[in-house]
C-alpha positions, 0 to 999 in steps of 0.5 A: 500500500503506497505511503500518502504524502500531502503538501499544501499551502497557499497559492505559488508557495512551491506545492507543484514544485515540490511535489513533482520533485519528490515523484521525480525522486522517489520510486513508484511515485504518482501526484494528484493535482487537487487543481484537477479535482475542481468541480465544474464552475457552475457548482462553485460559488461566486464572490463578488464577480469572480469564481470563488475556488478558495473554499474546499467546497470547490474541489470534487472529493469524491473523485480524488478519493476515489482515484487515491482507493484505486491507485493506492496498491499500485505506487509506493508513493502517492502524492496529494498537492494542492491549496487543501492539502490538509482539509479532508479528514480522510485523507488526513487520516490516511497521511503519512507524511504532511508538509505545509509550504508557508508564504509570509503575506508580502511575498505571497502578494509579491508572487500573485501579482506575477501570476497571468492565469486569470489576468489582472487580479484585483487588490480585493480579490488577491486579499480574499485568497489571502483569507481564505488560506488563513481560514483553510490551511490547516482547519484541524490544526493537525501535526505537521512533519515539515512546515517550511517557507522557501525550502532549501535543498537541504530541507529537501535533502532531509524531507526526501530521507525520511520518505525513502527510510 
C-alpha cells in the first residue's frame, strides 16, 4: 500500500514544485493535482464577480478519493498537492507524511501579482485568497512533519530521507 504524502499551502508557495520533485525522486511515485479535482464552475460559488475556488467546497472529493482507493496498491508513493492539502479528514487520516509550504503575506502578494492565469487580479480579490488560506490551511490544526517557507535543498535533502527510510 503506497505511503500518502500531502503538501499544501497557499497559492505559488512551491506545492507543484515540490511535489513533482519528490515523484521525480522517489520510486513508484504518482501526484494528484487537487487543481484537477475542481468541480465544474457552475457548482462553485461566486464572490463578488469572480469564481470563488478558495473554499474546499470547490474541489470534487469524491473523485480524488476515489482515484487515491484505486491507485493506492499500485505506487509506493502517492502524492496529494494542492491549496487543501490538509482539509479532508480522510485523507488526513490516511497521511503519512504532511508538509505545509508557508508564504509570509508580502511575498505571497509579491508572487500573485506575477501570476497571468486569470489576468489582472484585483487588490480585493488577491486579499480574499489571502483569507481564505488563513481560514483553510490547516482547519484541524493537525501535526505537521515539515512546515517550511522557501525550502532549501537541504530541507529537501532531509524531507526526501525520511520518505525513502
Amino acid at each position: 500500500m503506497a505511503k500518502l504524502i500531502l503538501i499544501a499551502g497557499i497559492s505559488r508557495s512551491g506545492k507543484t514544485t515540490l511535489a513533482k520533485q519528490l515523484a521525480h525522486d522517489l520510486p513508484e511515485a504518482i501526484v494528484l493535482h487537487q487543481d484537477k479535482y475542481v468541480l465544474d464552475e457552475s457548482l462553485i460559488p461566486m464572490i463578488r464577480d469572480r469564481t470563488d475556488w478558495e473554499s474546499p467546497e470547490s474541489v470534487d472529493w469524491t473523485r480524488l478519493h476515489n482515484d487515491y482507493n484505486r491507485l493506492k496498491n499500485e505506487y509506493a508513493f502517492i502524492i496529494i498537492e494542492g491549496i487543501f492539502g490538509l482539509t479532508d479528514p480522510r485523507l488526513l487520516d490516511a497521511s503519512n507524511f504532511k508538509i505545509l509550504l508557508d508564504l509570509d503575506r508580502g511575498e505571497y502578494i509579491r508572487r500573485r501579482k506575477l501570476e497571468r492565469r486569470w489576468g489582472n487580479e484585483p487588490k480585493w480579490f488577491i486579499d480574499h485568497v489571502w483569507e481564505s488560506h488563513e481560514v483553510f490551511h490547516n482547519p484541524s490544526n493537525t501535526h505537521l512533519d515539515w512546515e517550511l517557507s522557501n525550502p532549501s535543498s537541504a530541507d529537501y535533502s532531509e524531507i526526501l530521507n525520511q520518505l525513502k527510510s
